[in-house]
N, C-alpha and C positions, 0 to 999 in steps of 0.2 A: 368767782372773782368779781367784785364789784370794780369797777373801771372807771376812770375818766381820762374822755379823751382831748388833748389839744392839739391845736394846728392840725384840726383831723380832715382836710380835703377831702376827696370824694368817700373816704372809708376802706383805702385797699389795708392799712393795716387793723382795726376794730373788723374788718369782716374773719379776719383771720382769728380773733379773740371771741366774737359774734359762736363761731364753729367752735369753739373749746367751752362754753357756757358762758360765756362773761354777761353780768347783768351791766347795762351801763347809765351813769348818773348826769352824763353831761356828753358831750361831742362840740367842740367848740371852735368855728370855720369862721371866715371872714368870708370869702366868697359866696355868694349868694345863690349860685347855679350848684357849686358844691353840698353848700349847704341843703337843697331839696336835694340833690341828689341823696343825701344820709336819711332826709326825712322818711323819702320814697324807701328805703332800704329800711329803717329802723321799722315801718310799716308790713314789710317782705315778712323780717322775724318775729314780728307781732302774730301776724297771720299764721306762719307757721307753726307757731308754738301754741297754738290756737287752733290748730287742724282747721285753717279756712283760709288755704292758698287759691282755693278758686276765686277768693273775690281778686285776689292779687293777679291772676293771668288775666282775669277782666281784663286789669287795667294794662297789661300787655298788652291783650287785642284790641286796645282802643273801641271797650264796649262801656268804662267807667271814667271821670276825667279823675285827674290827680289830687282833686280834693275830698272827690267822693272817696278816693280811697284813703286819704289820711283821717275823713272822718270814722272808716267802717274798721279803722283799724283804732280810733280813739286814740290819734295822736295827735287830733288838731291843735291844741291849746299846749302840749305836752314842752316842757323844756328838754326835753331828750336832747334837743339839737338847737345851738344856741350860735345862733348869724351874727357875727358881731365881730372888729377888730379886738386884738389883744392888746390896752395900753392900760397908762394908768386912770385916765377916764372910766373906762369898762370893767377895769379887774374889782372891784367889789360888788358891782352889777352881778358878775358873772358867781359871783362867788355866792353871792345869796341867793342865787337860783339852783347853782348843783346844792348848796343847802336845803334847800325846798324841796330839790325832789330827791334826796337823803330821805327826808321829812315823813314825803309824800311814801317812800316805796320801802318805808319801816326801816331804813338800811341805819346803821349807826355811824360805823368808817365805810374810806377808800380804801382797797386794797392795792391799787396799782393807776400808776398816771403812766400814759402811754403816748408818742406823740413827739412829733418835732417839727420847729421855726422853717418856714419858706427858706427854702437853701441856694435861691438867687445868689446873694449875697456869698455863698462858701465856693459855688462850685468854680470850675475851672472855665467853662463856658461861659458861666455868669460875669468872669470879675474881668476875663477879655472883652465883653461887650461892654461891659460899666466904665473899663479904664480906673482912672482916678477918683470919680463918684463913688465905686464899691467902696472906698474907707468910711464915708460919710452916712452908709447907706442904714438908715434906722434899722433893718432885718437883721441886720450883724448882732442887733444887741436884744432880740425877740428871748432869746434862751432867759432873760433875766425873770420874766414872765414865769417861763416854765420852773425856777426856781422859788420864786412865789409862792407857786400852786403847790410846789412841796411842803414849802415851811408851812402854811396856812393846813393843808389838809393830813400832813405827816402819813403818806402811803409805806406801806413794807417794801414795797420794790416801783421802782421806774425804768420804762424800755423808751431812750431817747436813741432816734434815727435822722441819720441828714445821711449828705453825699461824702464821699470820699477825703474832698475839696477840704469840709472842715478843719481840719488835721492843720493841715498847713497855710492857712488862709493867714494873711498879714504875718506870712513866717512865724504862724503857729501860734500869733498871741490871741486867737478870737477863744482857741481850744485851751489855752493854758485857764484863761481868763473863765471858762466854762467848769473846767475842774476845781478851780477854786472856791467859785461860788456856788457849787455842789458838796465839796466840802465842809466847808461852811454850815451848810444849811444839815449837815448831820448825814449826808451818805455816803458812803464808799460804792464806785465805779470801776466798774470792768468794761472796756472796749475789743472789739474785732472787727475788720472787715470782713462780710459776709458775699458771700456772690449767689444771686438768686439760682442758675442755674444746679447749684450742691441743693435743693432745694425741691424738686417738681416743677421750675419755671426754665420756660424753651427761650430762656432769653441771660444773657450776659452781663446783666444786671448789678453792679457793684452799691453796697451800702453798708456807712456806719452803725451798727447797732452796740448803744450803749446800755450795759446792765449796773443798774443802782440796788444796791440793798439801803434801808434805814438800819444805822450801825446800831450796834445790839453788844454789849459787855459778855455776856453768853458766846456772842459768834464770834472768833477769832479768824478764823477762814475763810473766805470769798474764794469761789473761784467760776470763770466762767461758764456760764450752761455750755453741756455737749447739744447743738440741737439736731432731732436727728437729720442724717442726711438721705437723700431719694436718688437709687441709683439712675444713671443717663440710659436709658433704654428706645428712647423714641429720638423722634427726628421734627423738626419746624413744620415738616410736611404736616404730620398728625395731627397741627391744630389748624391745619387750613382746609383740609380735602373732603370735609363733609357739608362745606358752606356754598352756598348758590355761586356759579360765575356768573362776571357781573361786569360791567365798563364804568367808565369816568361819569360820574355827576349820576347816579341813577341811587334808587332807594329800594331795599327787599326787605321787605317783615308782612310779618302771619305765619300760620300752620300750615303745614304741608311746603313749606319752601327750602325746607335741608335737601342738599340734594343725595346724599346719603343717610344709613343708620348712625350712629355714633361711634366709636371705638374706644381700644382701652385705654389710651392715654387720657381723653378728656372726658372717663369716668373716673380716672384713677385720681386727678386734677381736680375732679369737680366742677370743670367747666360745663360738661352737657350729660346729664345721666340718661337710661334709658328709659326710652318712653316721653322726653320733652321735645314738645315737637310750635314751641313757639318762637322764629326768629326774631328779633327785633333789631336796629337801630344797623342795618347791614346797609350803610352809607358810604358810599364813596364820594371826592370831592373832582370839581371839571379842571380840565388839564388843557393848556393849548396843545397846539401843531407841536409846534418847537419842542416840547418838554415831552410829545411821546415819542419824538424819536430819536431823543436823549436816552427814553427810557428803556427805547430796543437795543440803545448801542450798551447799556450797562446788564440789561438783563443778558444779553447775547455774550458778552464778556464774563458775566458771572458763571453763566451755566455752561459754555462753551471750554473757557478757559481758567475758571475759578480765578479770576481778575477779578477785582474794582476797578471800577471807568476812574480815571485820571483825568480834571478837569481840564489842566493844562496839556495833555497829549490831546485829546478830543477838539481843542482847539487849533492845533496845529494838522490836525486832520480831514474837520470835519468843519470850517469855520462859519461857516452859514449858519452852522446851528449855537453862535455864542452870543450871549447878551450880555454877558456882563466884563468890562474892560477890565477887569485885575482877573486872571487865571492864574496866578502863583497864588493866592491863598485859597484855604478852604476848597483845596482840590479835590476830595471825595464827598464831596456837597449831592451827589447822587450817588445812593447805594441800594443795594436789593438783598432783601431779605433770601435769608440763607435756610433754604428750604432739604438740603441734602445735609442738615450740621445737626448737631446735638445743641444749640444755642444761639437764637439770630445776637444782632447787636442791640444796645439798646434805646427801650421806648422814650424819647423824653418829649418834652410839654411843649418844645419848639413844632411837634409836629403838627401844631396847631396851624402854625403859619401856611407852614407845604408839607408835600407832602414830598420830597425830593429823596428825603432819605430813608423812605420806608416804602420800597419799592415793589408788588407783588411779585415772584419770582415767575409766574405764567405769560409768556409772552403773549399769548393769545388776547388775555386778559387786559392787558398794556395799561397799570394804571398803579396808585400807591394804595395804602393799605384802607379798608373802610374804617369805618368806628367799631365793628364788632369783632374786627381782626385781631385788630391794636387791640382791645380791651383783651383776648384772647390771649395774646402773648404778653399780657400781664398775669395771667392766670385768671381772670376775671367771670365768674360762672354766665353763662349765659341770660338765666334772670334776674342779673344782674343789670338795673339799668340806670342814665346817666342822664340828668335832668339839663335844661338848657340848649343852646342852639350848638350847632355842629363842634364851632370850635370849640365852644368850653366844653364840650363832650371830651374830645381829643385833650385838649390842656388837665385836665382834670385823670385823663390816663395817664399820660405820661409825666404826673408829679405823684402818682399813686406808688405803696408799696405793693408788691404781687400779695393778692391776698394767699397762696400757694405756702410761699415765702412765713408771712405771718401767721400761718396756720402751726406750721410748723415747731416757730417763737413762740406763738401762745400754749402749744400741749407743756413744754417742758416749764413755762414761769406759771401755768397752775400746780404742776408737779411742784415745784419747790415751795410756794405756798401752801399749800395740803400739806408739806413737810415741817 
């Protein structure tokens, strides 16, 4: 599969297509933290494919800085991964660059555009925080772009992902509007909501995945991919129990710091195979007074009573511990990850702010979740790493797709390709 990718954030969905063979001609991020972050990874499967993962754990153990290894990997100059916003200023920039390295890496066509607009703008959380700004909000009309990239490069298939939200966002005209100008542009589209946990991920995870074919006189039938599903076998515990315990504001990385061997779930995952024994980026963030014994009274409620803390009950109980004057909304604004479930709730990019609703379920522990946890219940392999300061780490997880997820997506649209 040759590939290009847009709106590609830190990579949880191209890692998924990364694991199916996809060669890829472009990765196209506005973010910057993001954006090394794909470079740092485009380098991973360099190296691999290269039988020279050793220089790559180097740069785990902080024995190579992040240049040496984009040089040892000869991606420095490489447009693989191209930092840049998507408008009309850039969209010819950007296009004669995945041209170039078309050019460069003998390739003729794209096979497949993969990729979807920041979904601020669609989601349900987003359009409550925007209010009346969200109608105005340029991000609503990013999809125009990725209609572009079709007509300009005429791929055989496109896998477009947002949130839920999209559907009915301005009572459904951002989506009508979307199908039309895919129509348009010569594809026919198939939609479903997917829920990442039918999938290999310990997480509840809801998402649009849209499948485009380029119409074809020959094909009269489309019909959705079956993709397969992974039966629920494990529990949230399995991607937590072999990681270092650890408290508020403290940092674990290097060898020898797993506190157990790995298990079958997060070989089965791909998170940790056996034999890797490098943690990295196992951060957690500092928490006052107040907020840990917020966190005792929700873990205690979870695990005690299979409750969520009630913001507004916890005020009328507990009142010393409220800071904030409005307790009718946003009353489970503290929740703890559900470690006895077949799927916590899920990760998103707010957890950047706090960490309030990603709560470890170990009392002992009394803290929320690190950066390797969260990246964990995305399906995230462990040498997998996330360039930037803490928060973009976290913001950057929870706008990812589980690569678990798109592993999945990717086996069956190279099948139908090969077909």
């Amino acid at each position: 599969m040759v590939i290009l990718d847009l709106f590609s954030g830190a990579g949880g969905l191209s890692e998924g297509f990364f694991r199916a063979g996809g060669t890829f001609v472009g990765h196209v991020e506005a973010d910057a933290h993001a954006a090394n972050t794909l470079r740092t990874r485009t380098a991973y499967w360099k190296l691999k494919n290269d039988n020279k993962l050793d220089i790559y754990y180097d740069y785990l153990l902080k024995k190579i800085s992040r240049e040496e290894l984009w040089k040892q990997a000869d991606i420095t100059n490489s447009n693989d991964v191209i930092n840049t916003f998507i408008g009309d200023d850039t969209f010819n920039e950007i296009t004669e660059k995945v041209r170039q390295n078309l050019k460069d890496k003998k390739i003729k066509n794209i096979d497949l555009i993969i990729g979807g607009p920041p979904c601020q703008a669609y989601s349900v959380v987003g359009r409550a925080r925007m209010k009346d700004a969200v109608t105005c909000d340029p991000r609503n009309f990013l999809y125009k772009y990725y209609v572009r990239f079709l007509e300009t490069f005429k791929p055989k298939m496109f896998i477009f992902e947002n949130v839920p939200g999209m559907l009915n966002a301005a009572n459904g005209k951002h989506f009508s509007d979307i199908k039309v100008a895919i129509e348009k542009a010569g594809y026919h589209i198939e939609i479903k909501e997917l829920i990442a946990s039918d999938y290999g991920v310990l997480q509840d995870r809801k998402r649009i995945i849209i499948v485009g074919w380029k119409k074809n006189k020959r094909q009269k039938n489309y019909s959705y991919p079956e993709f397969e599903t992974i039966e629920k076998k494990y529990l949230v515990k399995d991607v937590l129990d072999d990681l270092p315990k650890t408290k508020p504001d403290r940092m674990i990385e290097g060898q020898g710091k797993y506190r157990t061997e790995t298990n079958q779930y997060l070989i089965d995952s791909n998170i940790r195979e056996e034999g890797f024994d490098i943690l990295t980026q196992h951060e957690t963030r500092m928490h006052n007074e107040t907020d840990l014994k917020i966190y005792k009274e929700a873990i205690n409620s979870w695990n005690k009573n299979k409750k969520r803390l009630c913001y507004k009950e916890l005020a009328s109980r507990r009142p010393e511990l409220i800071n904030h004057k409005n307790t009718t909304s946003f009353t489970n604004r503290f929740n703890v990850i559900k470690a006895d479930t077949y799927a916590t709730h899920t990760i998103l990019a707010h957890m950047a702010m706090d960490g309030h609703y990603y709560i470890h379920p170990d009392i002992k522990q009394l803290r929320s979740l690190s950066v390797r946890e969260a990246a964990r219940l995305q399906s995230f392999p462990d040498d997998f790493y996330f360039e930037g300061p803490r928060t973009a780490q976290f913001r950057q997880i929870g706008n990812a797709v589980p690569p678990k997820m798109a592993e999945q997506i990717a086996k069956k649209i190279k099948e139908l390709l090969v077909k």
